[in-house]
C-alpha positions as CSV (number, residue, x, y, z in Angstrom):
1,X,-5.7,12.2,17.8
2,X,-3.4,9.1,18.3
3,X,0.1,9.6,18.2
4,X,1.5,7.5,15.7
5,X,5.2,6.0,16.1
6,X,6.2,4.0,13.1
7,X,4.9,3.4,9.2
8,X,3.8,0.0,10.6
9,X,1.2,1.6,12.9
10,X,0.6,4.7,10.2
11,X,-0.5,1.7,7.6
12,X,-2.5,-0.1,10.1
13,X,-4.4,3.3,10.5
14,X,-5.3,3.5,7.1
15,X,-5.4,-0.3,6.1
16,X,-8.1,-0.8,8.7
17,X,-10.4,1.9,8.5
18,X,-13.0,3.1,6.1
19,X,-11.8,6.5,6.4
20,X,-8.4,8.1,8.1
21,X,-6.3,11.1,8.2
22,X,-2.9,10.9,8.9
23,X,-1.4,14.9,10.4
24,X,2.5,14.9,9.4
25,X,4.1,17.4,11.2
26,X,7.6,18.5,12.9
27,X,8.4,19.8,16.5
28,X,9.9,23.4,15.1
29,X,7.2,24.1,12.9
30,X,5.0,26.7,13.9
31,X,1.9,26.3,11.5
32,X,1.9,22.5,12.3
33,X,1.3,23.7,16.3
34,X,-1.1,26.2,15.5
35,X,-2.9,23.7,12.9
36,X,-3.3,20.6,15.2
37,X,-6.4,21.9,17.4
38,X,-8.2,23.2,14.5
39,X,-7.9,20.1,13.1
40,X,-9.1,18.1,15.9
41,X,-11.7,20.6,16.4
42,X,-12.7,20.2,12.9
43,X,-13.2,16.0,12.9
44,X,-15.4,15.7,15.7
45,X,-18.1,16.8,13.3
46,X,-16.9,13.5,10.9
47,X,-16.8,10.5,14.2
48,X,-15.9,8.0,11.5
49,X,-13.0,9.1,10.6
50,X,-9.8,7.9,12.6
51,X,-6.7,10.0,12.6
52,X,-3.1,9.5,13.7
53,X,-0.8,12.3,14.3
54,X,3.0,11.5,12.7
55,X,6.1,13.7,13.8
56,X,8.3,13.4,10.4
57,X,11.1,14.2,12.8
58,X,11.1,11.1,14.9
59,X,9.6,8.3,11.7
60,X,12.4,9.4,9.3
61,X,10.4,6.9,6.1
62,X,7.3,8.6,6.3
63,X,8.4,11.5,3.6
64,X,9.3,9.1,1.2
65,X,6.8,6.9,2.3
66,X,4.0,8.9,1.8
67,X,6.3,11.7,-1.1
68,X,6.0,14.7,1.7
69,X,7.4,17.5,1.0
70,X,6.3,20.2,3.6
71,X,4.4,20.2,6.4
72,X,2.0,20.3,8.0
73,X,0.1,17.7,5.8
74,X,-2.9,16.0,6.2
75,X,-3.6,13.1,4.4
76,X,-7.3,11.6,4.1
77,X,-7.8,8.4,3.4
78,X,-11.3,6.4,2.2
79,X,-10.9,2.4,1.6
80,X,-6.8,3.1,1.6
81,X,-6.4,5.3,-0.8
82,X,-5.7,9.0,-0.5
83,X,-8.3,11.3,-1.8
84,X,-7.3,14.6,-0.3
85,X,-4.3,16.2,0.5
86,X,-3.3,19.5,1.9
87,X,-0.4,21.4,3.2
88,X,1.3,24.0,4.6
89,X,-1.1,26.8,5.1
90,X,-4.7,25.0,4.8
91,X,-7.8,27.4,5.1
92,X,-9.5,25.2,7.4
93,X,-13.3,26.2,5.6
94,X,-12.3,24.2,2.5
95,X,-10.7,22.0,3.8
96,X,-14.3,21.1,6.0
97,X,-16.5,21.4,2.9
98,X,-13.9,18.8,1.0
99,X,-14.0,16.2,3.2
100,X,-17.7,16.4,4.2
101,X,-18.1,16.2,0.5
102,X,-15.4,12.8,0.2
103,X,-17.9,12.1,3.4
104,X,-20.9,12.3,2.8
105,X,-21.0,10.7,-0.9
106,X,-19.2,7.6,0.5
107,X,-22.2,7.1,3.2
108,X,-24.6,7.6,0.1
109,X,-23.2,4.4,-1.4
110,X,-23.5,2.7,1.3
């Protein structure tokens, strides 16, 4: 998962890809730690989908950027627009069966 610095480089992840998640998280959140690897875990069944890691600590406009309220988020983008979002405490089985759902019928249009 890249670390991602700035709302530049966080709307370059999801301009130029077909599909992207974007993890918000802070440093002194617990849940966001524990989240993380089940999250990465999770994607390497889905190896189209690019995803950036955002610490809301250190880029301050990505809250209002993005109208976060907790964290962690994740934010999944198809085409640039959000299609799913989760946060806080995400049971990690629906969040799997979502996005291979979002998944698979965008590769059935193709």
């Amino acid at each position: 998962m890249k670390e991602l610095t700035t709302l530049s480089e966080v709307r370059e992840l999801i301009e130029n890809h077909s599909f992207a998640i974007v993890y918000v998280s802070r440093p002194d959140c617990g849940v966001c730690h524990a989240l993380l690897p089940q999250v990465e875990e999770l994607l390497i069944q889905f190896p189209q989908i690019k995803c950036g890691h955002v610490n809301a600590d250190e880029v301050k406009g990505i809250a209002g950027e993005f109208t976060i309220f907790t964290v962690p988020v994740i934010l999944f983008f198809v085409d640039g627009k959000e299609y799913l979002r989760e946060g806080r405490f995400i049971h990690m089985q629906l969040l799997e069966e979502k996005i291979r759902k979002i998944y698979e019928m965008y590769e059935e249009s193709e």
